[in-house]
KOLFIRO-543179 format. One record per residue (C-alpha): residue in three letters; y, x, z negated. Coordinates in nm, 3 decimals, padded with zeros to 5 digits, always signed. Layout:
<nodes>
+------+---------+---------+---------+
! rest !      c2 !      c1 !      c3 !
+------+---------+---------+---------+
!  ALA !       Y !       X !       Z !
...
+------+---------+---------+---------+
</nodes>
This chain:
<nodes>
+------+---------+---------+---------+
! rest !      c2 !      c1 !      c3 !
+------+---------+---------+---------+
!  UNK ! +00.000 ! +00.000 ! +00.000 !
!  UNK ! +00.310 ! +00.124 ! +00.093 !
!  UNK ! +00.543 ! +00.201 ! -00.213 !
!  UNK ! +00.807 ! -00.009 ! -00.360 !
!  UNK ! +01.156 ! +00.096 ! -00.306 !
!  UNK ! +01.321 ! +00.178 ! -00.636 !
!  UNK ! +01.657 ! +00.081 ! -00.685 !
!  UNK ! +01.725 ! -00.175 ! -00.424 !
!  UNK ! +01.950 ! -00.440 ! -00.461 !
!  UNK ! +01.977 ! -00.673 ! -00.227 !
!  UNK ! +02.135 ! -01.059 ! -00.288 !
!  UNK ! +02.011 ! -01.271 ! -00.008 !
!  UNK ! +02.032 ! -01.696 ! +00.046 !
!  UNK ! +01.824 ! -01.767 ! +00.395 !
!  UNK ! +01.798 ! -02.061 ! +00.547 !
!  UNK ! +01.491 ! -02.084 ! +00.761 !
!  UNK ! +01.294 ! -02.346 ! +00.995 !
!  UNK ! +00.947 ! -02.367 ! +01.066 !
!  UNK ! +00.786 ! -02.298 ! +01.354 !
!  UNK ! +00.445 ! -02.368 ! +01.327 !
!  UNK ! +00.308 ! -02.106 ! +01.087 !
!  UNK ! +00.651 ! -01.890 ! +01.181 !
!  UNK ! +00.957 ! -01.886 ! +01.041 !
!  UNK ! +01.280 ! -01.750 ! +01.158 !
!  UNK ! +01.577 ! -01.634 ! +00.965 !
!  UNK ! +01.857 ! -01.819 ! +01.114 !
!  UNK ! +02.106 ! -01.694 ! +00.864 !
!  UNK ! +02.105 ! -01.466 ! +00.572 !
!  UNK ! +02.342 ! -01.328 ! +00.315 !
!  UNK ! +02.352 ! -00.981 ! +00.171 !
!  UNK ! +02.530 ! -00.734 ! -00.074 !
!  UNK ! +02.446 ! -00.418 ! +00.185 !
!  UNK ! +02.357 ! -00.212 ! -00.149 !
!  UNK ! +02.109 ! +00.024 ! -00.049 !
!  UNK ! +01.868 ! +00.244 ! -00.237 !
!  UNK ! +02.047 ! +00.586 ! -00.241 !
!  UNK ! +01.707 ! +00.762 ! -00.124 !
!  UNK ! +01.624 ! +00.556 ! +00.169 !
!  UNK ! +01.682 ! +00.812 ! +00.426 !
!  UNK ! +01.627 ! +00.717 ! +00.803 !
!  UNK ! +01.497 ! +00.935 ! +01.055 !
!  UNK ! +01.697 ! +00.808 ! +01.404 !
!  UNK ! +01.529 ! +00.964 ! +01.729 !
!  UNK ! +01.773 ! +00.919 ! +01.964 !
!  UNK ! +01.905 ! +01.083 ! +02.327 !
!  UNK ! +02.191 ! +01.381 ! +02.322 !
!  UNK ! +02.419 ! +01.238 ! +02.498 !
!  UNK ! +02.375 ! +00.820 ! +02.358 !
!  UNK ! +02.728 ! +00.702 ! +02.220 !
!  UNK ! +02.566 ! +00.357 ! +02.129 !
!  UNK ! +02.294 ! +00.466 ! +01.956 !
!  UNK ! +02.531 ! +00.687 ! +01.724 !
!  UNK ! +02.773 ! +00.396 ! +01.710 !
!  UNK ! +02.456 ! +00.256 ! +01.557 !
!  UNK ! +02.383 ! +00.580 ! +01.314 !
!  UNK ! +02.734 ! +00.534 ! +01.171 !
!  UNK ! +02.666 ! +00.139 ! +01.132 !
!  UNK ! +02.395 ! +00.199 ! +00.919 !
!  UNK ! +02.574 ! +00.497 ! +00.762 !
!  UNK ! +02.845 ! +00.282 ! +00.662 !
!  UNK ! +02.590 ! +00.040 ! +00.520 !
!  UNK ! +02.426 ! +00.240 ! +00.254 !
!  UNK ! +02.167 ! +00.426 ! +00.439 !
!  UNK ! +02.090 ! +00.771 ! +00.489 !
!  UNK ! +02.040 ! +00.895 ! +00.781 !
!  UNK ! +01.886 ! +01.218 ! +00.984 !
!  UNK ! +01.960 ! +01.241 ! +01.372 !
!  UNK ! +01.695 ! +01.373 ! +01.599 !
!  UNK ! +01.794 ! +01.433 ! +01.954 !
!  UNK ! +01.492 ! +01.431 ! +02.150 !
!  UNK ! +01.424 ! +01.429 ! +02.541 !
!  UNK ! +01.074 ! +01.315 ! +02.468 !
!  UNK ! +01.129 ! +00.994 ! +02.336 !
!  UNK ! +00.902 ! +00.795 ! +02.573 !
!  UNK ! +00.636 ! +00.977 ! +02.339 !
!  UNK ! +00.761 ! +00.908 ! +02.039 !
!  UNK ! +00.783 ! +00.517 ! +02.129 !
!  UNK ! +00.400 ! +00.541 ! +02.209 !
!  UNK ! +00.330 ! +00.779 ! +01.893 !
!  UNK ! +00.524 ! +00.464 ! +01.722 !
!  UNK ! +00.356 ! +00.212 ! +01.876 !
!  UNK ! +00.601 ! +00.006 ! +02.017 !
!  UNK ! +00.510 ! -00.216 ! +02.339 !
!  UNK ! +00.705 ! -00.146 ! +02.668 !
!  UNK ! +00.843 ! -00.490 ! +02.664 !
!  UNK ! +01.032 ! -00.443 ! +02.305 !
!  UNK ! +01.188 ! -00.065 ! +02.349 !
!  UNK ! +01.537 ! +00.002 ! +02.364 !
!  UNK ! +01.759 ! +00.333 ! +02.309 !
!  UNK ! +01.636 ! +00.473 ! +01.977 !
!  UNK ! +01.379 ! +00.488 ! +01.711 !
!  UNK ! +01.442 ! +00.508 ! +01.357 !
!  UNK ! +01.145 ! +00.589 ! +01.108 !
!  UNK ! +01.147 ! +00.541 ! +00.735 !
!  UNK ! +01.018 ! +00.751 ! +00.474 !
!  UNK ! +00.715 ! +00.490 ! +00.419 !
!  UNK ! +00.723 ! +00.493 ! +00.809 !
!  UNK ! +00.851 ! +00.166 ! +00.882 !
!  UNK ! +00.954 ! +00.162 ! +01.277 !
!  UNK ! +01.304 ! +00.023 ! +01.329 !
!  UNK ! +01.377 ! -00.014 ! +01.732 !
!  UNK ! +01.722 ! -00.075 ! +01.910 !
!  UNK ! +02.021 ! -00.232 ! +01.759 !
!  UNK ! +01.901 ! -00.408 ! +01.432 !
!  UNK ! +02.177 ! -00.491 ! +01.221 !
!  UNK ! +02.189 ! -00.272 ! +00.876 !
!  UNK ! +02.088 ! -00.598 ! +00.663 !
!  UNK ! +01.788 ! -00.712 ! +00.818 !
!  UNK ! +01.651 ! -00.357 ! +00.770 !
!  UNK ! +01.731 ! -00.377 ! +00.443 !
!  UNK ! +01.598 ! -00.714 ! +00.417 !
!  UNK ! +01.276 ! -00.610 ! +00.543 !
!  UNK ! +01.267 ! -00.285 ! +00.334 !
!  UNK ! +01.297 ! -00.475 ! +00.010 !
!  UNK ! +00.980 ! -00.690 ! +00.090 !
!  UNK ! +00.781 ! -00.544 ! +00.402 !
!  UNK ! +00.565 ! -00.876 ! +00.573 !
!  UNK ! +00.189 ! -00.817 ! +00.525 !
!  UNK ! +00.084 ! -00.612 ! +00.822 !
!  UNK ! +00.395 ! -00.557 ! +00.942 !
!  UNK ! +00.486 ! -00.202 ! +01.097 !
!  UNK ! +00.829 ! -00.235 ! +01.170 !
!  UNK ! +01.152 ! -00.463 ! +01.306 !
!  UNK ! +01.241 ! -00.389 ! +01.679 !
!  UNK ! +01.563 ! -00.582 ! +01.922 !
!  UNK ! +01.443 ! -00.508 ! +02.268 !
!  UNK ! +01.735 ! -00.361 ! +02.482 !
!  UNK ! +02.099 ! -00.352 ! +02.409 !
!  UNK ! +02.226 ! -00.714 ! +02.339 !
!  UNK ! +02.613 ! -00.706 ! +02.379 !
!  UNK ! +02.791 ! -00.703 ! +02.020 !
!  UNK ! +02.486 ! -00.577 ! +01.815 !
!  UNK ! +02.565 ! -00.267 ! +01.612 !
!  UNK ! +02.638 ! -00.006 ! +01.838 !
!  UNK ! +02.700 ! -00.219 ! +02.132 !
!  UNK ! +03.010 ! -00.335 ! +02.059 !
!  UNK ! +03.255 ! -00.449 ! +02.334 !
!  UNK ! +03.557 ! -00.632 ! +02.385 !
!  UNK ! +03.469 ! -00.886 ! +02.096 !
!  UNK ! +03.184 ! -01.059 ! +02.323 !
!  UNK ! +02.810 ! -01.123 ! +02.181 !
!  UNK ! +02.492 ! -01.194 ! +02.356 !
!  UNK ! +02.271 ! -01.383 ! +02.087 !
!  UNK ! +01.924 ! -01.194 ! +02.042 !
!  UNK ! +01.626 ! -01.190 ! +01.856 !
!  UNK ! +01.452 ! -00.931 ! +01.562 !
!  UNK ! +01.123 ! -00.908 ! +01.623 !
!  UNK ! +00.892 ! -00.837 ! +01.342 !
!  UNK ! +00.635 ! -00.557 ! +01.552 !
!  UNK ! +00.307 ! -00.602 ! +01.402 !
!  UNK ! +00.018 ! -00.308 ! +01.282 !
!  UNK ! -00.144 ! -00.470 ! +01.597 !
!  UNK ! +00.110 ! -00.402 ! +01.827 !
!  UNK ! +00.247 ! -00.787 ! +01.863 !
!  UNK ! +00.542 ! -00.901 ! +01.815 !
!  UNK ! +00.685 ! -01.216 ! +01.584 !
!  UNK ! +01.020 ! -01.384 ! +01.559 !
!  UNK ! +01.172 ! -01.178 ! +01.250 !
!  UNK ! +01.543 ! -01.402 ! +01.280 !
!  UNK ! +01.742 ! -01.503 ! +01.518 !
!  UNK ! +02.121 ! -01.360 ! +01.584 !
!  UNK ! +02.323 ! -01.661 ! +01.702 !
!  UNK ! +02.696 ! -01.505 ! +01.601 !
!  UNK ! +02.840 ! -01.197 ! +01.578 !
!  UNK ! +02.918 ! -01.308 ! +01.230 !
!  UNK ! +02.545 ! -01.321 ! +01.129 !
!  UNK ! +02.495 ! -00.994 ! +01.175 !
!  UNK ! +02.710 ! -00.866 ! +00.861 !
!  UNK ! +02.721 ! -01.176 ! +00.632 !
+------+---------+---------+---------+
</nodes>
């Protein structure tokens, strides 16, 4: 069992729907206190300005972070396990190696951090949905969806982004 993070304080109200034996976070409210330790390792390209925009997002949200630039990072995706379908610009790891994929915002790692699903390997946002962290850009939004990525390799609505505003509340 992966360990327990110490320290973590996270205040959250979610209001949720059902979806058969799913549910999806529609929206979620959160403190952004982060356990001091939980450090982040962020493979990412050289020369990717979003995916530092996102480094600095979840900088300025409590977490620690250590930037890997890497020009193999097809192989780390498949080292990862994260389907073709669901990749985007960069890879984060935790230390209980947790996958994090793409642009999720700071408080739905956090939220997942706190209490991991059963079986559960990670959180991914496939591609680069306009007005996620890091892909900021002239105040527009694309609404998107977390996935929850799964020890065997599927992939399950984790919440739903409908606002810009959703992402940070």
């Amino acid at each position: 069992m992966k360990r327990l993070l110490s320290s973590l304080m996270i205040a959250s109200v979610q209001v949720s729907i059902l979806l058969g034996s799913s549910s999806i976070v529609l929206a979620s409210s959160d403190t952004s206190v982060i356990a001091e330790d939980e450090l982040l390792e962020i493979h990412k390209s050289p020369s990717c300005g979003c995916c530092t925009d996102w480094v600095e997002h979840m900088q300025g949200h409590g977490f620690s972070t250590q930037v890997q630039h890497s020009n193999a990072l097809t192989e780390i995706k498949n080292s990862a396990g994260i389907p073709a379908n669901a990749r985007s610009c960069h890879t984060a790891i935790s230390r209980d190696g947790y996958v994090f994929e793409g642009h999720i915002p700071a408080k739905f790692v956090a939220q997942f951090l706190a209490q991991p699903p059963a079986n559960a390997k990670g959180l991914v946002v496939p591609a680069m949905p306009v007005g996620s962290p890091g892909m900021e850009y002239n105040h527009q939004f694309m609404a998107y969806t977390i996935f929850q990525l799964n020890e065997d390799g599927s992939l399950h609505p984790y919440a739903v982004i409908e606002t810009m505003a959703e992402q940070y509340e």
